[in-house]
N, C-alpha and C positions, 0 to 999 in steps of 0.2 A: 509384451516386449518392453523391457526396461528404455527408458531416456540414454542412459550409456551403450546400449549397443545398438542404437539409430543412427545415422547423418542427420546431425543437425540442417535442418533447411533452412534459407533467408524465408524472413516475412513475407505477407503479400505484397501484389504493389498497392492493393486498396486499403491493407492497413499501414502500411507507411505512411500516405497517404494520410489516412486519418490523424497519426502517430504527430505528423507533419503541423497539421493543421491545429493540432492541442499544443504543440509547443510554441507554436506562435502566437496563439492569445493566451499561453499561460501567464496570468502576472507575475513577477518580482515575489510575491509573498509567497508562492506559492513553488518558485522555483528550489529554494531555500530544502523542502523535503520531498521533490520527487527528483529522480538521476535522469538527465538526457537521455539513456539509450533506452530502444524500445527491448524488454525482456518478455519471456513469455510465462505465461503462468500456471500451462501445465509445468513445464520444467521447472518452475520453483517450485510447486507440491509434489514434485518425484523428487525431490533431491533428498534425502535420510541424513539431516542432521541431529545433535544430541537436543532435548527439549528442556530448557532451564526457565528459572526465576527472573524477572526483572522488575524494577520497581516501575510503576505505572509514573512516579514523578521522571522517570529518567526520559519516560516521551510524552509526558504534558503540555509539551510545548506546542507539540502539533495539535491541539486542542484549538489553536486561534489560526491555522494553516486552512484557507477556504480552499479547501480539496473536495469538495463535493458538490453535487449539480445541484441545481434549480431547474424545475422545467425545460430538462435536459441541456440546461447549459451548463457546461462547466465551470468550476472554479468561484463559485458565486456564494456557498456559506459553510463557516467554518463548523466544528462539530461543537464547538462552545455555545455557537449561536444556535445549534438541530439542541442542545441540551436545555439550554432557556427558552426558548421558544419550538415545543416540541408539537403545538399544531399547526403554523406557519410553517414549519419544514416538515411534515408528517411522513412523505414518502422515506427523506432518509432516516426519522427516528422510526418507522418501523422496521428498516432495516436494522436498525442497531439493534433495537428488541428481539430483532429475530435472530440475527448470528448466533454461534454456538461457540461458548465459550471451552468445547472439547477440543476444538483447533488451536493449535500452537501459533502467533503472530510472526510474521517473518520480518526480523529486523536487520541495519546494517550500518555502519556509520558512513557518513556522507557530509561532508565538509564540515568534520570537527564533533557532528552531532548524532546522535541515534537518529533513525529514520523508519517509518515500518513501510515494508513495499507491500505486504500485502494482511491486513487487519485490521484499518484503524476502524472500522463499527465495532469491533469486538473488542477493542482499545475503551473504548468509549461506553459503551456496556458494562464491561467489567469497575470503570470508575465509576457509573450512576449506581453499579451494586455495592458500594462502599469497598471493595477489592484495594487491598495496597500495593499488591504485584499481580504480575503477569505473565502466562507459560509463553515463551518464544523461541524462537529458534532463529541463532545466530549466522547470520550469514558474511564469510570470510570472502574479500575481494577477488580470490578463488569461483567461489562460489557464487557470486554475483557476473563472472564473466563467461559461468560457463551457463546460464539461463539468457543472455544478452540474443539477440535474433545476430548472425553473423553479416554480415556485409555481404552486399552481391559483387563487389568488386572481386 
């Protein structure tokens, strides 16, 4: 059964909860390219947009955005620092090694700038492979509200 002929349901409360507790130790650098609301990630891989070209400089920027954990902490090294020092961070540069560059990255703009809500290992992959763009798939303010966990109000 398709995502369009479900009732969307509110989140749990254990992930809000969680959801909760990430945005209150998220810092400042890191608020810049992730969006407040909590979305869900199957409904961003069921949504069927067109797959196009983007230049890998149009989100390099997230390159210096510590969006990824350390010993399960979050928010602790950016994927510049998993790309220089790739035995110090080893858990996330084996993930980027491992992603597959046959997935489209889901992109979206978010105050003024590109944002990927769901790729940047595969972002980041595709740059150590000398890649000068990148398959993604555009996501319209549409499109980004209809993946959003709804309100239990």
């Amino acid at each position: 059964m398709s995502r369009s002929s479900c009732q969307k349901l509110p989140a749990s409360p254990e992930l809000c909860a969680e959801w909760e507790r990430l945005l209150a130790i998220m810092p400042e650098a890191a608020r810049v390219a992730i969006t407040p609301e909590l979305w869900n990630q199957e409904w961003l891989h069921a949504l069927e947009l067109p797959v196009r070209e983007m230049a890998i400089s149009d989100l390099s920027w997230l390159f210096d955005v510590p969006l990824w954990a350390v010993d399960e902490k979050p928010f602790q090294v950016t994927p510049n620092q998993v790309r220089t020092h790739p035995r110090k961070f080893a858990a996330q540069y084996k993930r980027t090694i491992a992603s597959d560059l046959v997935w489209p990255i889901h992109v979206m703009r978010f105050r003024g700038r590109w944002i990927v809500l769901d790729g940047v290992h595969r972002l980041l992959k595709a740059d150590l492979s000398g890649k000068q763009s990148v398959r993604v798939m555009v996501l319209s303010p549409d499109d980004y509200n209809s993946i959003v966990f709804p309100s239990k109000e």
